[in-house]
C-alpha positions in Angstrom: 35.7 79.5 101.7 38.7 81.7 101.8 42.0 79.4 100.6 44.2 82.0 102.0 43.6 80.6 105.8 45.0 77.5 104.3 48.6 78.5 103.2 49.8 79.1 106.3 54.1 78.3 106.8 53.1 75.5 108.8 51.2 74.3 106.1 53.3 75.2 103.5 56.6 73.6 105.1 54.7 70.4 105.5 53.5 70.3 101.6 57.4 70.2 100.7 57.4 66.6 102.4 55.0 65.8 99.8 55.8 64.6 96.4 53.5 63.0 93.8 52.1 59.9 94.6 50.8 58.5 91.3 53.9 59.5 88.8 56.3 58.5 91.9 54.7 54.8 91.6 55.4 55.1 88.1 59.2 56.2 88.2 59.6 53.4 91.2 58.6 50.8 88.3 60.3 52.6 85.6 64.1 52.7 87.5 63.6 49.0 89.0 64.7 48.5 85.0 68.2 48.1 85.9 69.0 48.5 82.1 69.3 52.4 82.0 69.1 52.6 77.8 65.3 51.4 78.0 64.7 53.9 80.6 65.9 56.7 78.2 64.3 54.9 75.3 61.3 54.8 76.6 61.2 58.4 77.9 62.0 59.9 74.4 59.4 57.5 72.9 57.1 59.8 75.3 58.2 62.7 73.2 55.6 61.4 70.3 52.0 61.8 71.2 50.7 58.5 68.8 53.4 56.6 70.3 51.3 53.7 72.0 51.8 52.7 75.4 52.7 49.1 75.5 50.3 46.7 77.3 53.3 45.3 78.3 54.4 47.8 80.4 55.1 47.4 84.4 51.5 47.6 85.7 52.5 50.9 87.9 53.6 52.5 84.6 50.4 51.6 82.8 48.2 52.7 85.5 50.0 56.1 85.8 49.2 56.8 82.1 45.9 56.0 82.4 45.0 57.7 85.4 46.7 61.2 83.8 45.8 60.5 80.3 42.0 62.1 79.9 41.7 66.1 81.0 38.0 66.3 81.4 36.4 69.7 80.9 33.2 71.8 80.3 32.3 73.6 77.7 32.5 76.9 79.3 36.7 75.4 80.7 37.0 74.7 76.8 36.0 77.8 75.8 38.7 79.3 78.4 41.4 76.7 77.0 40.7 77.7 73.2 40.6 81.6 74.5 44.1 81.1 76.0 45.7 79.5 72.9 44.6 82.7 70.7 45.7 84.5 73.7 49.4 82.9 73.2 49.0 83.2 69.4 48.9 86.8 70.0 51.9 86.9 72.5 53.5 83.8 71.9 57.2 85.2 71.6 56.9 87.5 74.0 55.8 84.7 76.6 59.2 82.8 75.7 60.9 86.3 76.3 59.4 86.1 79.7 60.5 82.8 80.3 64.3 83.4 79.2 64.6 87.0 81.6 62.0 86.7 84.4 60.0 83.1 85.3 63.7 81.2 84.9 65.9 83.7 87.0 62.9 83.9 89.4 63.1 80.8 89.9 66.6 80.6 90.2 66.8 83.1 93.3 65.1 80.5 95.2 68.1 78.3 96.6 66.0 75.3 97.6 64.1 74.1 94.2 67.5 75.7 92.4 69.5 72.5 94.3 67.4 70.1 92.3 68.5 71.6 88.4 72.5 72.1 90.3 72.2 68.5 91.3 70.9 67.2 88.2 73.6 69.6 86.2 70.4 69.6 83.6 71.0 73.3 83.2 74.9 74.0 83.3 76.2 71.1 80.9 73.0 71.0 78.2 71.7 74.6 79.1 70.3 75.1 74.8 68.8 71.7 75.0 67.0 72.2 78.7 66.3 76.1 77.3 64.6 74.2 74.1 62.6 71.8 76.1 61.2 74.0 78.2 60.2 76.6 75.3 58.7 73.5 73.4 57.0 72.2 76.7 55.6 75.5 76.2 54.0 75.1 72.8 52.6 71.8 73.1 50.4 73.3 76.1 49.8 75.8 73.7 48.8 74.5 70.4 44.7 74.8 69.6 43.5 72.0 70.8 46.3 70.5 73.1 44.0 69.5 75.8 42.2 67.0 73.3 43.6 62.8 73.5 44.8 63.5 69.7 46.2 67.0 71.2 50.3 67.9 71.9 49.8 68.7 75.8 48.4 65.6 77.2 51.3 63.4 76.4 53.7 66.3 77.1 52.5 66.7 80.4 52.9 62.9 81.4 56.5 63.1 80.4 57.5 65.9 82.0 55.1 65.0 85.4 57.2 61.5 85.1 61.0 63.0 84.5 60.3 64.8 87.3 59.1 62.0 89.5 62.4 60.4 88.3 64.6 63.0 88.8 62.8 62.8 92.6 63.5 59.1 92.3 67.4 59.5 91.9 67.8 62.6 93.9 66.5 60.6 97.1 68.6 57.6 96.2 71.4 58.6 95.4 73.8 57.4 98.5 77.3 59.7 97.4 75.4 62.9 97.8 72.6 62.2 100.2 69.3 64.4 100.1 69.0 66.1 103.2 64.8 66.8 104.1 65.0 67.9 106.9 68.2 70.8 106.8 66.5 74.1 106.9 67.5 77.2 104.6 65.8 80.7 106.5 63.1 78.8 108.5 62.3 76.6 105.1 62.7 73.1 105.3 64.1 71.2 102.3 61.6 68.7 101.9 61.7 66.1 99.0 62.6 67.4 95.9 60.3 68.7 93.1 58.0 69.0 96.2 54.5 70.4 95.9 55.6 74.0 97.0 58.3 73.8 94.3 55.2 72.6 91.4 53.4 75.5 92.2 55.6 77.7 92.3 56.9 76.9 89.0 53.8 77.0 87.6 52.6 79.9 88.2 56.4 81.2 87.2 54.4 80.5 83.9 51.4 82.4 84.7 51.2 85.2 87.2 54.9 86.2 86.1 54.6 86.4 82.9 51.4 88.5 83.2 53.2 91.0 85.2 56.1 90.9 82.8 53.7 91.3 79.7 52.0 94.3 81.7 55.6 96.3 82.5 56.5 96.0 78.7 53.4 98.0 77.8 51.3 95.4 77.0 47.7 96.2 77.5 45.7 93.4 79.0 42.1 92.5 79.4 40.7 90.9 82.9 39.3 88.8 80.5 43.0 88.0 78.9 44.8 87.4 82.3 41.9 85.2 83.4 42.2 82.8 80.8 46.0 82.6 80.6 46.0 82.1 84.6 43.2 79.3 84.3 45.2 77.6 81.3 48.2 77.3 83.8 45.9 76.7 86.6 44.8 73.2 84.3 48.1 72.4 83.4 49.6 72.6 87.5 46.7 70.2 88.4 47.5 68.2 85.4 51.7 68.2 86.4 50.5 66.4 90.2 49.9 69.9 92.3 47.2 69.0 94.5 43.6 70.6 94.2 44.4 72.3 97.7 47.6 73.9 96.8 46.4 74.9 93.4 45.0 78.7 93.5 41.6 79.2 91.9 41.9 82.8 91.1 44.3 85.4 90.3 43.9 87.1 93.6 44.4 83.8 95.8 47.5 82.6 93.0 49.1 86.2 94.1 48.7 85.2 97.3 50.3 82.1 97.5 53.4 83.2 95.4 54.0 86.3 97.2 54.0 83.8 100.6 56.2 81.8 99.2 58.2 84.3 97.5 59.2 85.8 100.7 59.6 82.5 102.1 62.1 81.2 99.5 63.7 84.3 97.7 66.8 84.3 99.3 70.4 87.1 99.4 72.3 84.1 100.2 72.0 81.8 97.5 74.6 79.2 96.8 73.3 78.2 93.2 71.3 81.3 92.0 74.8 82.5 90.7 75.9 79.3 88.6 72.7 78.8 87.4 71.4 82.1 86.0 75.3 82.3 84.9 74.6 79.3 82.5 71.5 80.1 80.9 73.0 84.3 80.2 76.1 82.8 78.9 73.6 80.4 76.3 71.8 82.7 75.9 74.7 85.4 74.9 76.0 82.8 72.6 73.1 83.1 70.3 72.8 86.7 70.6 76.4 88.2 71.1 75.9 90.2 67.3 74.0 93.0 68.7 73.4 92.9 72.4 76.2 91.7 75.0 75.8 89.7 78.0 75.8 92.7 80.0 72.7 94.2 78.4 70.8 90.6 78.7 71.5 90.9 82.7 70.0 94.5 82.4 66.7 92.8 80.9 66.7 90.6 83.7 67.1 93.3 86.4 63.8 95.5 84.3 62.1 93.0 84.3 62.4 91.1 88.3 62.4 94.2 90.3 63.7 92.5 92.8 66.1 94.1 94.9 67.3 90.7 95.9 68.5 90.1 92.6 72.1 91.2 92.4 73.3 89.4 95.7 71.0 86.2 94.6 71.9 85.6 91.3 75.6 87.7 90.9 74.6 90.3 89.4 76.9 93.4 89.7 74.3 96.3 91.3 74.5 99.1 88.7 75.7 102.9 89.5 73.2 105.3 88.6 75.6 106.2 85.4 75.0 102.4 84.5 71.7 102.4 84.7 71.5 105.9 82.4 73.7 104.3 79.8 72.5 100.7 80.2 69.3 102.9 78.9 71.0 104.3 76.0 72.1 101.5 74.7 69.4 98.7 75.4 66.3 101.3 74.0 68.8 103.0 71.1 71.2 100.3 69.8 70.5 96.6 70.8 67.8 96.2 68.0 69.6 97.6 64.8 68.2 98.2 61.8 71.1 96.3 59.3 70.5 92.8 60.2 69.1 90.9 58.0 68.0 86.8 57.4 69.9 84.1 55.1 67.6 84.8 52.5 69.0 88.7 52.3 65.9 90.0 53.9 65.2 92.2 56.8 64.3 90.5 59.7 60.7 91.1 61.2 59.7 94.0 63.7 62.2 96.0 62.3 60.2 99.2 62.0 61.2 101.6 64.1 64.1 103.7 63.3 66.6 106.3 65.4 63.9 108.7 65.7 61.9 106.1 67.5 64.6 104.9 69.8 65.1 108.7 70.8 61.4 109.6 71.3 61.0 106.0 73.4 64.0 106.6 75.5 63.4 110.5 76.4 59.3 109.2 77.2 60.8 106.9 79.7 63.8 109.5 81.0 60.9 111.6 82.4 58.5 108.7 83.3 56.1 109.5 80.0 54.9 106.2 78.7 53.3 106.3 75.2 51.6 103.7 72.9 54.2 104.5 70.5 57.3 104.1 72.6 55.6 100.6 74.4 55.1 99.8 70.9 59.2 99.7 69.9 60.0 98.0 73.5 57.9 95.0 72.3 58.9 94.8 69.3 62.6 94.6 70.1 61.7 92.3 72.4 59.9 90.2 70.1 62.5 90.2 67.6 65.3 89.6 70.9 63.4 86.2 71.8 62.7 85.4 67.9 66.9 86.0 67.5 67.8 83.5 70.1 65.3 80.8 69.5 66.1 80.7 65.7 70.3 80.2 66.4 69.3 77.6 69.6 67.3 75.9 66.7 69.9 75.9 64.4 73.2 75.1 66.9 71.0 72.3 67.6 70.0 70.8 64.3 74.1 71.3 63.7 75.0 68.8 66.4 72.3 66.9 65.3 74.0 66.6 61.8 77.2 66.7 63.3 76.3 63.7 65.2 75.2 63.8 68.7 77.3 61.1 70.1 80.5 63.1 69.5 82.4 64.2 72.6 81.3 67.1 74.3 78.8 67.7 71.3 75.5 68.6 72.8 72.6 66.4 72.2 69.5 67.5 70.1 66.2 67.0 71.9 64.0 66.7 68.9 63.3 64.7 66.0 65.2 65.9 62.9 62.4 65.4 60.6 60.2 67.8 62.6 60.7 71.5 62.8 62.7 72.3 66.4 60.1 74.0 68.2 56.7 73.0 66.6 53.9 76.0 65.7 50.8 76.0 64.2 51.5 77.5 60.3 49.0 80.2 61.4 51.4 81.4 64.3 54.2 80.9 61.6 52.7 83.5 60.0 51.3 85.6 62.4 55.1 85.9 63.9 56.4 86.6 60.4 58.9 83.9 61.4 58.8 82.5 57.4 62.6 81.5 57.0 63.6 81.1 60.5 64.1 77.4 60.5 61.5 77.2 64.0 
């Protein structure tokens, strides 16, 4: 059967009245704890995958863990799950770039599930520590093995699948700013929110995005390659509370549905695109200000979304064509310089391509001429971009951890000191020639 018939608007507008019934039981049980310090407590407890659930707990709570805590598969979906982590060994900062300059901002030019992070102020008051989570969100779904009970993702998932059922929980309770459902943004209703629409969309932000983002840097990919990373994302949306009928099966039908819902819920008029994608360039700029400026990061943003949407949406001042010629210049011959260099004294990685490269790159792109060689330096200044603002998020972080996190306005640091900051195999430690970066 064709899915497509399914995803009509009508159908669509009515999954964003849906929310998730299992984690929503569990959130229900979880806030009737009128002592808000266990609620935290527990949830950072969730952050450690042999922390035991207590047979104590709320019998709604227990029964949510227990009903999301096995991920049955075949061999042949193993095979596809182990496939996909080499896949993300191989591309693993390059994904996080994708993250920080298109699946984010994407997401943020759609005003409806963009209420839910300006409501929740998640993003504009702790925008390094919701920019970490996500980006170790990301590795634990990643890690060989993750889908396993001893494995990073399962326990990942449930906390994330429950924060958002909370976050639904206080959203739709909260009597000083009630949630409107049923107020209606270009034919879209609002719906409850984290809604199914939202999930899915979001989750193939992490997909389908980041394939197409992958693929206009020059990155050469396999059927094979796109297939596996779009069923690892396919697993972990089912496993998140999309329901089987939303969920795509293939890459064809998961283009599908974003592209409806895309033009659905891509929108000019957008009254938090601005503040938001605002916050996470101006984070983002702090950990990278050295050798590319904010202006350039919103330039990566705009190659990357093609969008035309984009400058109206999220702010962003629509370049001349003299901008765009020496926003070219400058991003492809000076934002990844050759004199930086780590604590220890040595050269960072990726840094082998000299001025002779960044000319020959930007004159093949002037007239349109792509080559292996010039795709070659726009990855690896990427990759060493992404690798740059990881490593100083990691370390402002561990600073206000040190610092203490409980000082005023001091932001708080969302992992375990003893642990490294964002968590990798040492394989992709080594593979990403990331030995002295402190992730």
């Amino acid at each position: 059967m064709d899915r497509t018939v399914l995803w009509t608007n009508e159908y669509l507008d009515k999954m964003r009245f849906h929310g998730d019934p299992v984690a929503d039981a569990a959130a229900e049980a979880l806030f009737q704890d009128e002592n808000q310090p266990n609620i935290f407590r527990f949830l950072k407890d969730l952050a450690r995958n042999d922390s035991p659930i207590s047979p104590d707990l709320d019998p709604r709570l227990r029964d949510y863990f227990e009903k999301t805590g096995t991920l049955l598969c075949t061999p042949e979906e193993e095979l596809l799950l182990d496939e996909s982590v080499a896949f993300f060994e191989n591309h693993g900062f390059r994904i996080l770039g994708m993250l920080f300059f298109k699946s984010l901002p994407t997401g943020y030019m759609c005003e409806q599930p963009s209420k839910v992070l300006h409501e929740t102020k998640l993003l504009v008051e702790q925008a390094t520590r919701r920019v970490l989570e996500t980006a170790q969100f990301i590795f634990d779904v990643s890690n060989p093995g993750w889908y396993k009970p001893e494995g990073s993702g399962i326990r990942a998932i449930q906390k994330v699948r429950l924060m958002h059922a909370g976050m639904r929980h206080m959203i739709l309770k909260d009597l000083e700013q009630p949630w409107d459902k049923n107020s209606v943004k270009e034919g879209v209703p609002n719906g409850v929110p984290i809604n199914q629409v939202d999930k899915v969309l979001t989750c193939q932000l992490f997909s389908l995005a980041v394939l197409e983002g992958l693929k206009k840097m020059g990155v050469k990919l396999s059927p094979r390659e796109e297939e596996v990373h779009f069923f690892h994302w396919r697993v972990v949306g089912l496993m998140l509370g999309i329901e089987e009928e939303l969920m795509p099966n293939t890459l064809q039908e998961g283009w599908y549905l974003q592209n409806q819902i895309y033009n659905r819920q891509i929108n000019t008029v957008n009254q938090y695109g601005k503040t938001l994608n605002d916050a996470l360039m101006d984070v983002i700029a702090q950990h990278t200000g050295k050798f590319i400026d904010r202006e350039r990061l919103q330039d990566v943003e705009v190659f990357f979304i093609e969008n035309q949407k984009i400058f109206t949406s999220l702010g962003i001042p629509e370049p001349t064509f003299w901008d765009k010629f020496k926003s070219d210049i400058i991003l492809h011959l000076i934002s990844a310089k050759d004199n930086h260099h780590d604590e220890s004294g040595g050269k960072l990685p990726m840094r082998k391509h000299g001025l002779l490269d960044r000319v020959f790159h930007f004159i093949s792109k002037l007239f349109g001429y792509e080559t292996e060689k010039s795709n070659a330096f726009k990855m690896d200044a990427f990759e060493f971009l992404c690798k740059t603002i990881l490593a100083s998020m990691t370390k402002s972080q561990e600073a206000a951890a040190a610092g203490g996190s409980n000082a005023p306005g001091a932001p708080a640091a969302p992992f375990v000191k003893t642990k490294p900051a964002v968590e990798g195999e040492v394989t992709l430690i080594r593979k990403w020639e990331l030995e002295g970066w402190n992730i």
